[in-house]
Backbone and ligand atoms as CSV (ligand in chain L), in Angstrom:
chain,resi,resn,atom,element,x,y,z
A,1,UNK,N,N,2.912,-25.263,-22.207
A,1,UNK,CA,C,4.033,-24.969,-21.292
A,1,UNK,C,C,4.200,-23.459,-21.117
A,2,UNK,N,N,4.174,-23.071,-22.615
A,2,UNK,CA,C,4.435,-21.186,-22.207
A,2,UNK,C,C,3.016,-20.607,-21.559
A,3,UNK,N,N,2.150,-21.168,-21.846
A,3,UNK,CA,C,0.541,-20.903,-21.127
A,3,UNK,C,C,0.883,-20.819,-19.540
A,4,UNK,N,N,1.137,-22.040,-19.098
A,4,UNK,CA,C,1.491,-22.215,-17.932
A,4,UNK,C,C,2.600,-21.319,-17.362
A,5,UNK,N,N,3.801,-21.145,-17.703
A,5,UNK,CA,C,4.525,-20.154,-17.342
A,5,UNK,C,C,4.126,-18.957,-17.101
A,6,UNK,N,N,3.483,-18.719,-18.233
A,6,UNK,CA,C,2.736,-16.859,-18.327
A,6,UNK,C,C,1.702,-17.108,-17.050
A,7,UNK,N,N,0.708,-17.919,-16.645
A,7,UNK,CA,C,0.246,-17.826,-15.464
A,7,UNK,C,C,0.897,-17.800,-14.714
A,8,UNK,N,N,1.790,-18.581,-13.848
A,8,UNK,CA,C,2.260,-18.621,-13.340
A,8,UNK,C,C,2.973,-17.050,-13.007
A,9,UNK,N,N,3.770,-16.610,-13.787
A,9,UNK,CA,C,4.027,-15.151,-14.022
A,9,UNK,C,C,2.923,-14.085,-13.203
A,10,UNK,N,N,1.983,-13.874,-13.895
A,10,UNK,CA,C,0.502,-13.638,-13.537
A,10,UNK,C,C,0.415,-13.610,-11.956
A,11,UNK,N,N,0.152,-14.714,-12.105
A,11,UNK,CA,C,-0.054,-14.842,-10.037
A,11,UNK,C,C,0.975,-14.678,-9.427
A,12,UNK,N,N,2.226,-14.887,-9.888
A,12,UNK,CA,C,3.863,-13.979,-8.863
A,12,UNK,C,C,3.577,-12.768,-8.564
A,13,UNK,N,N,3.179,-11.941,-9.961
A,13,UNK,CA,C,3.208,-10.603,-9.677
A,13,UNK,C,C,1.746,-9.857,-9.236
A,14,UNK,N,N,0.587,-10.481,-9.067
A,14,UNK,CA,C,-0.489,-10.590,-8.256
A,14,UNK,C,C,-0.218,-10.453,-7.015
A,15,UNK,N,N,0.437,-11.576,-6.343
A,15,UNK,CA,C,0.090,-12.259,-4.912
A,15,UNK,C,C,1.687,-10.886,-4.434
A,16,UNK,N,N,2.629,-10.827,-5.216
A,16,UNK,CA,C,3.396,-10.043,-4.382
A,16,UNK,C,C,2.501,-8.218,-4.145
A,17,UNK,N,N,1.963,-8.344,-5.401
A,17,UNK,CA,C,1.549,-6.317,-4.931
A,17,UNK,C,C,0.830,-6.605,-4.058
A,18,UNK,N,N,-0.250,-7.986,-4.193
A,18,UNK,CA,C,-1.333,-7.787,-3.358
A,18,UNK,C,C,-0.894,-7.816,-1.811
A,19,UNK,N,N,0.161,-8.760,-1.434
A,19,UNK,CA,C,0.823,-8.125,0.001
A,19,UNK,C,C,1.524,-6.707,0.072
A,20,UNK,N,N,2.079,-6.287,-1.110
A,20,UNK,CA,C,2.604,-4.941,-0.474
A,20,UNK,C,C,1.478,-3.795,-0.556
A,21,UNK,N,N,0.148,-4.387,-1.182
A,21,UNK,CA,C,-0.736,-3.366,-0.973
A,21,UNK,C,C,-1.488,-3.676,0.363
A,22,UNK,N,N,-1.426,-4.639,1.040
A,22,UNK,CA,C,-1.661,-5.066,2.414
A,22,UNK,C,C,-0.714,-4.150,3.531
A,23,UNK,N,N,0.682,-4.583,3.205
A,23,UNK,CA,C,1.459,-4.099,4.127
A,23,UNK,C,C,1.693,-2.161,4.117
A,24,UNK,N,N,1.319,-1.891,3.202
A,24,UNK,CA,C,1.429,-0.560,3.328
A,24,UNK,C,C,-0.160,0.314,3.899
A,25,UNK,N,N,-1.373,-0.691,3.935
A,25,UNK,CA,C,-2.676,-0.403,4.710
A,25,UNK,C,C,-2.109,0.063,5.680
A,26,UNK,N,N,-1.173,-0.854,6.612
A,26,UNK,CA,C,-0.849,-1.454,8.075
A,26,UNK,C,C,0.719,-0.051,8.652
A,27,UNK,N,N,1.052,0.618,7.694
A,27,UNK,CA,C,2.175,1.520,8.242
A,27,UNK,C,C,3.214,1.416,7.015
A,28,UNK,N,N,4.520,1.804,7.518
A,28,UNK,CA,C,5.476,1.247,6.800
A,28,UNK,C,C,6.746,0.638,7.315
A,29,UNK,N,N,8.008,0.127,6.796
A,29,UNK,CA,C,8.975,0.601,8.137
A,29,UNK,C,C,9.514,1.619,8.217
A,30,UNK,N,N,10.162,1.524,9.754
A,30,UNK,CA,C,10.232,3.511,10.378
A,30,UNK,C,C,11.782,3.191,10.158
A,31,UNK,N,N,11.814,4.877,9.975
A,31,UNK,CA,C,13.448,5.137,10.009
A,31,UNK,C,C,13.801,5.071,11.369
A,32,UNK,N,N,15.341,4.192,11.240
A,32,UNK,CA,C,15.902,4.269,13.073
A,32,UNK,C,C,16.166,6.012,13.162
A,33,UNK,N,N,16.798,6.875,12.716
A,33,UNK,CA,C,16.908,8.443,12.893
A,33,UNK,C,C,15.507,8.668,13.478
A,34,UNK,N,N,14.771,8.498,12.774
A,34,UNK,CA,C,13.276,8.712,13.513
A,34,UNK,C,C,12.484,8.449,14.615
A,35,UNK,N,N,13.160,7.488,15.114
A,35,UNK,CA,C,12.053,7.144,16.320
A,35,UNK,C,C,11.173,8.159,17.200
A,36,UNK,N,N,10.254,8.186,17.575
A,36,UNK,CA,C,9.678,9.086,18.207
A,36,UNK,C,C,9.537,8.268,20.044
A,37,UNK,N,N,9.410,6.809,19.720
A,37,UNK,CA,C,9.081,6.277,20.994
A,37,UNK,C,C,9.599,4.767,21.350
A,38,UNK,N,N,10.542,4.415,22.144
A,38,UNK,CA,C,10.330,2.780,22.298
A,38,UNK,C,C,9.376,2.456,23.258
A,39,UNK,N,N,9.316,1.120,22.602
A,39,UNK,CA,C,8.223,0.486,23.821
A,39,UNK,C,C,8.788,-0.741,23.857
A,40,UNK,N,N,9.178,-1.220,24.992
A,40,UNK,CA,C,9.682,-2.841,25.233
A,40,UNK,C,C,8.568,-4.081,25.262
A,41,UNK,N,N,8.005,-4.888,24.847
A,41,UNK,CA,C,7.635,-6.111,24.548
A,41,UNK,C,C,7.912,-6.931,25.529
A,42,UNK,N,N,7.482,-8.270,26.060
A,42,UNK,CA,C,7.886,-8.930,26.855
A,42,UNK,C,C,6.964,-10.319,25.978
A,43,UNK,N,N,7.811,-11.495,25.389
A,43,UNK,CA,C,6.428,-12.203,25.059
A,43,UNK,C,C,6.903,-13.669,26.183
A,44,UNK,N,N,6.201,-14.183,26.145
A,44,UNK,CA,C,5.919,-15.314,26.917
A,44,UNK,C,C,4.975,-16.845,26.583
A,45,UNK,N,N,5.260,-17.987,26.960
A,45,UNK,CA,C,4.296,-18.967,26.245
A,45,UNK,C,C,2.632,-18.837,26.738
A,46,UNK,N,N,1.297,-18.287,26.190
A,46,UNK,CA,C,1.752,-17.559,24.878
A,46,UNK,C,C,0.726,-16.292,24.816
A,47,UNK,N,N,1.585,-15.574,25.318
A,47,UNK,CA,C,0.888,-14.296,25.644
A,47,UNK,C,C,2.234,-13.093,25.492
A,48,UNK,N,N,1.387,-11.730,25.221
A,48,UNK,CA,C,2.539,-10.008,25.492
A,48,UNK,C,C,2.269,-9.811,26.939
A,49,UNK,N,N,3.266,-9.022,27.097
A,49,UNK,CA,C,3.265,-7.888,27.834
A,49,UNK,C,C,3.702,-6.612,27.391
A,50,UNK,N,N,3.009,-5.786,26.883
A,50,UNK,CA,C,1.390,-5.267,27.423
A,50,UNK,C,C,1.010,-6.206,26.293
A,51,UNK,N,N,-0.522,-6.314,26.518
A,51,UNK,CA,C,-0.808,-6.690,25.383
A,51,UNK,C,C,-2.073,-5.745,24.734
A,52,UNK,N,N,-1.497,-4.166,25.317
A,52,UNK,CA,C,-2.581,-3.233,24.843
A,52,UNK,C,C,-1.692,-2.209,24.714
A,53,UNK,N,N,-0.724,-1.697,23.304
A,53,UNK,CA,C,-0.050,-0.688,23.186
A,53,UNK,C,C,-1.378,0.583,22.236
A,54,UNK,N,N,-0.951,1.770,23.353
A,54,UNK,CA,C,-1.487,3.199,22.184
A,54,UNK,C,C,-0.672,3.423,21.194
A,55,UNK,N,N,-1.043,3.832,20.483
A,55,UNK,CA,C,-0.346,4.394,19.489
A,55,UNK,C,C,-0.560,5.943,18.582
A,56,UNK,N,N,0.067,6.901,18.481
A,56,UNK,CA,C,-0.446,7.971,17.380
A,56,UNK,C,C,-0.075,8.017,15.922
A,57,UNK,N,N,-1.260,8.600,14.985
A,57,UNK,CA,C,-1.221,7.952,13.818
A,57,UNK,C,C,0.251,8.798,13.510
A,58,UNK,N,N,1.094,8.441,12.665
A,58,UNK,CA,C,2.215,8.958,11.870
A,58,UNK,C,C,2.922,8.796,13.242
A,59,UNK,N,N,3.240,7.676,13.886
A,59,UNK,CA,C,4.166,8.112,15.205
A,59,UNK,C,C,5.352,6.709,14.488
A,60,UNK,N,N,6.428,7.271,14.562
A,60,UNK,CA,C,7.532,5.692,14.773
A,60,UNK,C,C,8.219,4.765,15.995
A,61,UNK,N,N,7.607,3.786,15.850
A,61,UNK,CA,C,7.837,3.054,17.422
A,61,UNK,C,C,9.112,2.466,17.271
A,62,UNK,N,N,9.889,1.912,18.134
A,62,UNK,CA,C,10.819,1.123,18.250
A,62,UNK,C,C,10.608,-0.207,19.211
A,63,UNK,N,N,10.210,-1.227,18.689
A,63,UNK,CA,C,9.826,-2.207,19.780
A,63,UNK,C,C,10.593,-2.984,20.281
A,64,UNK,N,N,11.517,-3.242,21.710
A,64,UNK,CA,C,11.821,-4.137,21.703
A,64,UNK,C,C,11.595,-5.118,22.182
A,65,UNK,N,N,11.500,-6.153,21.806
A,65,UNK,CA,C,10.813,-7.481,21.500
A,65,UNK,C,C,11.848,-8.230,22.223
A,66,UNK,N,N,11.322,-9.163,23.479
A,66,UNK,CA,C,12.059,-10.289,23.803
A,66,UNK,C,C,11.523,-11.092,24.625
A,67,UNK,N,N,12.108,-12.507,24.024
A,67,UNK,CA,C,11.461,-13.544,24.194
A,67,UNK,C,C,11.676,-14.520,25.568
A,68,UNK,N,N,10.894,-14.286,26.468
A,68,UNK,CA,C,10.999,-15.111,27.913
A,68,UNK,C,C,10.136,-16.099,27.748
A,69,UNK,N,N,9.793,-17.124,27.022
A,69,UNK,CA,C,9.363,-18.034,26.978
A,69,UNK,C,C,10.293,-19.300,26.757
A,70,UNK,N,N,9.404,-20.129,26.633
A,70,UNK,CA,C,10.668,-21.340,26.216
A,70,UNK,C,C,10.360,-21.891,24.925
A,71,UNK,N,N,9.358,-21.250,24.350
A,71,UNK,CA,C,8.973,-21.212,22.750
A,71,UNK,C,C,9.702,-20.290,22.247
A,72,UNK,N,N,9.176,-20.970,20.571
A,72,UNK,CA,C,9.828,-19.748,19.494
A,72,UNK,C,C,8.736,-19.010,19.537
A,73,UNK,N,N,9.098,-17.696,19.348
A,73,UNK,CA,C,7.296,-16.860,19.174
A,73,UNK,C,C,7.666,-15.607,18.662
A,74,UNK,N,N,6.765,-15.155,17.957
A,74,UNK,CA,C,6.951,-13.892,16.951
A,74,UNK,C,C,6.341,-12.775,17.022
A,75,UNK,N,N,6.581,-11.806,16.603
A,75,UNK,CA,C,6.060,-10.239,17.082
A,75,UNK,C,C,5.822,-10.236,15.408
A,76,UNK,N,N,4.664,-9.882,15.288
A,76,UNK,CA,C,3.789,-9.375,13.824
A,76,UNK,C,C,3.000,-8.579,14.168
A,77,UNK,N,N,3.165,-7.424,13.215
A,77,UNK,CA,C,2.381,-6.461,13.336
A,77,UNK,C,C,1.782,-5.958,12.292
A,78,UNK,N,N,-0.115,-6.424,12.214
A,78,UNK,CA,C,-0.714,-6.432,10.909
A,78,UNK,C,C,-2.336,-6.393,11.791
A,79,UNK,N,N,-3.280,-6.398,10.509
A,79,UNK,CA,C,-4.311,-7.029,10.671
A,79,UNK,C,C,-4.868,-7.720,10.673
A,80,UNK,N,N,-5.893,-7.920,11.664
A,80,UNK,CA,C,-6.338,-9.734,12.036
A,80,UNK,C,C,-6.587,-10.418,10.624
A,81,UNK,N,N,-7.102,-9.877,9.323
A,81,UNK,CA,C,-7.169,-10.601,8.260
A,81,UNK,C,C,-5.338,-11.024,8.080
A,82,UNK,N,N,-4.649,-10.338,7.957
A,82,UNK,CA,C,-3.252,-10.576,7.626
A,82,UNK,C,C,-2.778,-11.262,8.430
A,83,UNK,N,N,-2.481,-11.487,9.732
A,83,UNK,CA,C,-2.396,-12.495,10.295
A,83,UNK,C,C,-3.377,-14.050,10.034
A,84,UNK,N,N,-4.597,-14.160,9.848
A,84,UNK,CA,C,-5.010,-15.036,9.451
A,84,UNK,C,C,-4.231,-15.945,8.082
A,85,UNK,N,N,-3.950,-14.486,7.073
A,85,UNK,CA,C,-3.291,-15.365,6.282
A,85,UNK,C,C,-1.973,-16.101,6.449
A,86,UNK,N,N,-1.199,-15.355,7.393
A,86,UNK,CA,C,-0.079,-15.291,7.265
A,86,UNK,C,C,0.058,-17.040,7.844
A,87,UNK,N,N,-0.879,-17.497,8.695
A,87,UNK,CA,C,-0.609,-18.408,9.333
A,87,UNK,C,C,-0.601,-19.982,8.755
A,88,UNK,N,N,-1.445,-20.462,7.290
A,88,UNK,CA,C,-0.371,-20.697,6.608
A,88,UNK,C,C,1.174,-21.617,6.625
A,89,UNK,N,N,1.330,-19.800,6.329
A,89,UNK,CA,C,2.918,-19.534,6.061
A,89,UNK,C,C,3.478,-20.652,7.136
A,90,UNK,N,N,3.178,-20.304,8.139
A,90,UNK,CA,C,3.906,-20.411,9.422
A,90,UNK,C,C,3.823,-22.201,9.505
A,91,UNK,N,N,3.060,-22.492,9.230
A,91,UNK,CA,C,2.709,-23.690,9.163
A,91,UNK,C,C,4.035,-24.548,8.248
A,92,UNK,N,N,3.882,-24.119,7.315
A,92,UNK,CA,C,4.487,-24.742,6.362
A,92,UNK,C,C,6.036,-24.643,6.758
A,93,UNK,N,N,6.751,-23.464,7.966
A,93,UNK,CA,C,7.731,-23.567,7.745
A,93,UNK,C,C,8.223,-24.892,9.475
A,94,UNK,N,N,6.989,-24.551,9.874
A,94,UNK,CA,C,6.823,-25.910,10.739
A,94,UNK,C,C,7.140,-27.577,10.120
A,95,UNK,N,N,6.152,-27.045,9.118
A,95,UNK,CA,C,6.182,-28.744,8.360
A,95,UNK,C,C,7.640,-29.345,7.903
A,96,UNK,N,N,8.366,-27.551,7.543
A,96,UNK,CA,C,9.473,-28.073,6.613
A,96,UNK,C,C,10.885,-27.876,7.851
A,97,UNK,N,N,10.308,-28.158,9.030
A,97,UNK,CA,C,11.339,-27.844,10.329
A,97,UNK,C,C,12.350,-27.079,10.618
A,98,UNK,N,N,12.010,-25.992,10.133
A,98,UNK,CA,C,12.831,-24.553,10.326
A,98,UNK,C,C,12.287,-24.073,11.120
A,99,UNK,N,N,11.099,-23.857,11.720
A,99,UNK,CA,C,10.728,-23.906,13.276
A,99,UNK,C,C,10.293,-25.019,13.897
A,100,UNK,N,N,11.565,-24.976,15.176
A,100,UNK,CA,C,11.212,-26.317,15.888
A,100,UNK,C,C,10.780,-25.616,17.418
A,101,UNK,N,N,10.381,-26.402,18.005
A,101,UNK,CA,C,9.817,-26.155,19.187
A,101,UNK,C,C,10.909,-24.536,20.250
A,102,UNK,N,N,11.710,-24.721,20.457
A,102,UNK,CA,C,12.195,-23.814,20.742
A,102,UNK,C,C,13.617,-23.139,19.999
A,103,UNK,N,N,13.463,-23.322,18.841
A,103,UNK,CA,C,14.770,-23.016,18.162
A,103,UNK,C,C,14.139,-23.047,16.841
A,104,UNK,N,N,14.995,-22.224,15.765
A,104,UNK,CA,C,15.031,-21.798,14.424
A,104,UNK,C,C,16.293,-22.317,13.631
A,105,UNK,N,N,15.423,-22.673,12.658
A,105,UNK,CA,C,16.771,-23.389,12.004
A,105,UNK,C,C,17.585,-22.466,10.922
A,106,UNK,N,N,17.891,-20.913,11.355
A,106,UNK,CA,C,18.410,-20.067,9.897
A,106,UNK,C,C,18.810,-20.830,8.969
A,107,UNK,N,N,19.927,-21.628,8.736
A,107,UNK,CA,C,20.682,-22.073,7.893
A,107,UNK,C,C,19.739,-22.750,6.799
A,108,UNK,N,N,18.746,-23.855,7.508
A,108,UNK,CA,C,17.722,-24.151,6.459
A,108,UNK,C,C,16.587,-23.336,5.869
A,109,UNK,N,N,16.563,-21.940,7.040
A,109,UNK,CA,C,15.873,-21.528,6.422
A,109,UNK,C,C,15.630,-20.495,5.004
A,110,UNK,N,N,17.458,-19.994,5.598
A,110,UNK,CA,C,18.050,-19.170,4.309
A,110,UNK,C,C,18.041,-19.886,3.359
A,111,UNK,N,N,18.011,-21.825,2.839
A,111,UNK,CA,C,18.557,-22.442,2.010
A,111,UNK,C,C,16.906,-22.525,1.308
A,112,UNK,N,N,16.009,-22.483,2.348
A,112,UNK,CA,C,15.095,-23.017,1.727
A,112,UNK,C,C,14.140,-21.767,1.171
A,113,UNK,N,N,14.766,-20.735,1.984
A,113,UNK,CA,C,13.943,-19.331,0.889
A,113,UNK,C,C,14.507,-19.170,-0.327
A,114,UNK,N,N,15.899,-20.188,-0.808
A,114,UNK,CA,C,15.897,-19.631,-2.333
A,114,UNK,C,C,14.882,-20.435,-2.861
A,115,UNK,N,N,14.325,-21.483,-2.977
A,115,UNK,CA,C,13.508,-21.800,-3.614
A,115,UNK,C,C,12.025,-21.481,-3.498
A,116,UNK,N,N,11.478,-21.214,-2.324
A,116,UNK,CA,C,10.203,-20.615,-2.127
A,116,UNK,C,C,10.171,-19.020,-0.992
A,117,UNK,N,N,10.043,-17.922,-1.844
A,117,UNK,CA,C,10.343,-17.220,-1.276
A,117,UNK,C,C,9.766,-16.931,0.225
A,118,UNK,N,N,8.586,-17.473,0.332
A,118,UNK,CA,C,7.866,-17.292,1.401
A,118,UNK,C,C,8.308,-17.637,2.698
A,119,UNK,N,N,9.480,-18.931,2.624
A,119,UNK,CA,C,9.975,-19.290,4.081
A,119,UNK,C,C,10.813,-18.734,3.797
A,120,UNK,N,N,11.579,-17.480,3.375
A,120,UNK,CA,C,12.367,-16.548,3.783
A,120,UNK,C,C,12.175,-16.068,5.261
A,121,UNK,N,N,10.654,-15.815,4.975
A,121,UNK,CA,C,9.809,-15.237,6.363
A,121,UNK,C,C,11.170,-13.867,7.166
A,122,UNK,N,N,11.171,-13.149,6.069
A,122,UNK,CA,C,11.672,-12.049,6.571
A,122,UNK,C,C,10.793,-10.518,5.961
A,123,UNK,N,N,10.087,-10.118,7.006
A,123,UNK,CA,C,9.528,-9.110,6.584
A,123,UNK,C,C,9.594,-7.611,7.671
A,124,UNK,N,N,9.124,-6.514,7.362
A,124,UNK,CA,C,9.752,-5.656,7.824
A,124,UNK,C,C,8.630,-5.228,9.156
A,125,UNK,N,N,7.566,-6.068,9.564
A,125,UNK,CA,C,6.588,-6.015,10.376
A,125,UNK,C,C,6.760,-7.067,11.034
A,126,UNK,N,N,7.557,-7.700,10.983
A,126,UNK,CA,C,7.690,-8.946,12.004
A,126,UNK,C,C,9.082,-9.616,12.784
A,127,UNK,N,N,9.083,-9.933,13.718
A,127,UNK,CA,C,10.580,-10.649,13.663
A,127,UNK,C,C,9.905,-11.741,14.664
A,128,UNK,N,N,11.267,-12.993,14.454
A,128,UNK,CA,C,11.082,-14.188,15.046
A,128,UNK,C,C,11.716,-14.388,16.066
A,129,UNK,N,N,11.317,-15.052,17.509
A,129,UNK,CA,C,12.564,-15.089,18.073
A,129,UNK,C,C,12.659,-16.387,19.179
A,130,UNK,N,N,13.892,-16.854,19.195
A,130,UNK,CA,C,14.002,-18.132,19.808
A,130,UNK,C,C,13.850,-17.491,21.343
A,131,UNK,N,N,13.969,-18.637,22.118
A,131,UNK,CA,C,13.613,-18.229,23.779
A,131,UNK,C,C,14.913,-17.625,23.990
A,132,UNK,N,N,14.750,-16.985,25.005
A,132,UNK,CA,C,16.173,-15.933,25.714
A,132,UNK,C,C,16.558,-14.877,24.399
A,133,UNK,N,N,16.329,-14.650,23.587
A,133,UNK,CA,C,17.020,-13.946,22.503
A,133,UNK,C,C,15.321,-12.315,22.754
A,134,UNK,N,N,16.499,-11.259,21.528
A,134,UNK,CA,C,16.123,-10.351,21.906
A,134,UNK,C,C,15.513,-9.450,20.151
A,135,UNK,N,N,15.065,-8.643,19.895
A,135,UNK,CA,C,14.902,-8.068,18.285
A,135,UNK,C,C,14.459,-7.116,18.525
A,136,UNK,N,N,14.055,-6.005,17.771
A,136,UNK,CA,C,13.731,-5.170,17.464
A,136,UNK,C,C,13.208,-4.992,15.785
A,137,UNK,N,N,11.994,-4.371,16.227
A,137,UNK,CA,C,11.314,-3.788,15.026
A,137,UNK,C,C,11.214,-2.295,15.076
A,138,UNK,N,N,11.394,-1.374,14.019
A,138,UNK,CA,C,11.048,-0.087,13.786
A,138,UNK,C,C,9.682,0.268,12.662
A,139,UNK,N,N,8.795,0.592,12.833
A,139,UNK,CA,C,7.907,0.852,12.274
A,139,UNK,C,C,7.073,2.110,12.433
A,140,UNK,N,N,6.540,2.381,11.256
A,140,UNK,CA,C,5.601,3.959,11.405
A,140,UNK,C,C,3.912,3.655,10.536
A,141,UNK,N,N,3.636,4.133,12.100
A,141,UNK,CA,C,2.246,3.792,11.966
A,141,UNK,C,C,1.369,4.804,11.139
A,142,UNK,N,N,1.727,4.687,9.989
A,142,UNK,CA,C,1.421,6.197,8.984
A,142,UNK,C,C,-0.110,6.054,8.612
A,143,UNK,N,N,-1.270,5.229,9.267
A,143,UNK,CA,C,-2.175,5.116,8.655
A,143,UNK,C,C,-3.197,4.519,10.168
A,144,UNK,N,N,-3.972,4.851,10.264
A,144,UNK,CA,C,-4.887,4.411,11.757
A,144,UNK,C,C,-5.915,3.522,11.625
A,145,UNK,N,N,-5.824,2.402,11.439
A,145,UNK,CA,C,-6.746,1.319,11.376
A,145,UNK,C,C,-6.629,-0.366,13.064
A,146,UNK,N,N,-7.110,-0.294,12.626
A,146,UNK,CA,C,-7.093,-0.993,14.314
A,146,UNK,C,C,-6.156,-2.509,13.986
A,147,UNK,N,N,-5.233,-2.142,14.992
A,147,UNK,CA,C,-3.805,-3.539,14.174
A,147,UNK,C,C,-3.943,-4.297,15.513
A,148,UNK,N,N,-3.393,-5.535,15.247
A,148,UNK,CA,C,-2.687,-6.867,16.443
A,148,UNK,C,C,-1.506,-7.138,15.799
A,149,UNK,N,N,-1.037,-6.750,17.472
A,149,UNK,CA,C,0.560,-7.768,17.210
A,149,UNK,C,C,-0.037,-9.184,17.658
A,150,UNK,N,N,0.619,-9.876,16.766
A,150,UNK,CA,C,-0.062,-11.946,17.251
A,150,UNK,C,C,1.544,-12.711,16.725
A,151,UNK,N,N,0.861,-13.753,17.200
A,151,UNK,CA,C,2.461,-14.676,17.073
A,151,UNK,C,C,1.458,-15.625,16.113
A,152,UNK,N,N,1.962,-16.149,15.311
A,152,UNK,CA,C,0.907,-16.773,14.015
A,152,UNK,C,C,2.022,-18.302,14.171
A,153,UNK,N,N,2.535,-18.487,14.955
A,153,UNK,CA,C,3.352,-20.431,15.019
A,153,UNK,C,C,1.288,-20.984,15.158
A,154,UNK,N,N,1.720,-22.049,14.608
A,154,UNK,CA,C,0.311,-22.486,14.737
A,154,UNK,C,C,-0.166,-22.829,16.140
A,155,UNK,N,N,-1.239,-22.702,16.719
A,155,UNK,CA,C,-1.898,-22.550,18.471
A,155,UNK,C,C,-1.529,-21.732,19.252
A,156,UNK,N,N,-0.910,-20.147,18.687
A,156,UNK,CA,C,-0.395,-19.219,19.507
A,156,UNK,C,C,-1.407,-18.590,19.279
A,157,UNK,N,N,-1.987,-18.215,18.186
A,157,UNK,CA,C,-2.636,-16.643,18.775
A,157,UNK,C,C,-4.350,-17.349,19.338
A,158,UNK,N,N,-4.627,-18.470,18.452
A,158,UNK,CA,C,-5.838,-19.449,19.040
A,158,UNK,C,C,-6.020,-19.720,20.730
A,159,UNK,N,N,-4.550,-19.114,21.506
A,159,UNK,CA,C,-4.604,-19.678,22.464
A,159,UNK,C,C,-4.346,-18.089,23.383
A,160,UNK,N,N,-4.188,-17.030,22.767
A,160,UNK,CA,C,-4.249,-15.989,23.043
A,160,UNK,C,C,-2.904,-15.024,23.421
A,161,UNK,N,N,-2.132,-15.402,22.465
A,161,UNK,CA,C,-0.756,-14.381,21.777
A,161,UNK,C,C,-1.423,-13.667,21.029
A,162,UNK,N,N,-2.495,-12.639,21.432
A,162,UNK,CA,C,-2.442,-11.896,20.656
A,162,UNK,C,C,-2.466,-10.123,20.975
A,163,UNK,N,N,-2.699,-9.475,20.929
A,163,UNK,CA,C,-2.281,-7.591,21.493
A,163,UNK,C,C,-3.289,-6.838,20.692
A,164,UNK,N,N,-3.512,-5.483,21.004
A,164,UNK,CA,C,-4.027,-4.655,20.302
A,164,UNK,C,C,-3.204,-3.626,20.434
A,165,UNK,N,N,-3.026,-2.978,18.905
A,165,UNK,CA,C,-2.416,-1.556,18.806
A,165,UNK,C,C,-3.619,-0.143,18.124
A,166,UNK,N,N,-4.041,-0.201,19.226
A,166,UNK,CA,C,-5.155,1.223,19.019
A,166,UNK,C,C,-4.815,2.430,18.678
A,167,UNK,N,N,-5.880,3.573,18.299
A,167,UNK,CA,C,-4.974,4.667,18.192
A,167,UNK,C,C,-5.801,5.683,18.793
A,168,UNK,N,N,-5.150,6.504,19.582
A,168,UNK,CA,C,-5.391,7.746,20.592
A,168,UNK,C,C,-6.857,8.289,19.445
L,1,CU,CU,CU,4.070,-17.702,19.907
C-alpha cells in the first residue's frame, strides 16, 4: 500500500514538472501592464480567423478570442506535440459531459476538478469558449519555436481548427 502511494507520489510530481517544463518551452503568461499588441481571434465551426498570426520573440500579445460558431471551441496555444497530448484531456471531459455540444458545464466542471485535477482544464495558454461568448488570453512569447493555436474538442483540429504562430 505505502509502495503504491510512494509511486503514485512519483508520477504526480513527474507528470506535473513535466508539463510546466512543456509550458514554459512555449512562452509564459504575459503581464496585462505589458501588452505590447492585441490581436482579435475570430473562431468558427471549425476554423480561426487569421489562422496565420506573426509574432516577435519576447513580444506580449493580448488575444481576443471569440466564439462565432455554434460549437464550444478553444484557443490553445502550444505545440503540435502538446496539443496532441492535450487531446486526451479533452476527451475525457467530453466523456464526463462538461463539454456538451455547444455549452460548458462550469459547475460540474469546478466539482469535478477537485477530484481529478486535469478537468479543471484551466490553464494559462488556453481558454474555452461557448458560442456567442468572448475571452481573452495574455501571453509572452519569450522563446521562438514554431507554435499552433488548435482547438483540441475531439474532430476540431483533425478537421482543421488549427493556426500557426510564426516568428518574424
Ligand atoms: Cu473547436
Amino acid at each position: 500500500m505505502i509502495k503504491k502511494i510512494f509511486y503514485f507520489l512519483v508520477l504526480l510530481v513527474f507528470s506535473t514538472s513535466a508539463f510546466s517544463a512543456s509550458m514554459n518551452m512555449v512562452g509564459e503568461k504575459g503581464d496585462p501592464n505589458k501588452v505590447d499588441r492585441t490581436i482579435n481571434v475570430k473562431m468558427f465551426d471549425n476554423y480561426y480567423e487569421p489562422n496565420i498570426i506573426k509574432i516577435k520573440k519576447g513580444e506580449t500579445i493580448k488575444f481576443i478570442v471569440e466564439n462565432l460558431g455554434e460549437l464550444v471551441h478553444e484557443y490553445n496555444i502550444g505545440t503540435k506535440e502538446m496539443h496532441i497530448k492535450h487531446q486526451p484531456e479533452m476527451q475525457k471531459l467530453i466523456d464526463h459531459e462538461i463539454i456538451l455540444v455547444d455549452k460548458i458545464d462550469k459547475i460540474k466542471m469546478k466539482k469535478m476538478s477537485k477530484m481529478d485535477h486535469s478537468l479543471g482544464h484551466s490553464h494559462a495558454n488556453s481558454i474555452m469558449l461557448e458560442p456567442k461568448s468572448k475571452g481573452e488570453i495574455i501571453w509572452k512569447f519569450s522563446k521562438d519555436i514554431n507554435l499552433e493555436m488548435a482547438c483540441n474538442i475531439p474532430g476540431h483540429y483533425e478537421s482543421g481548427m488549427v493556426g500557426n504562430l510564426t516568428f518574424y
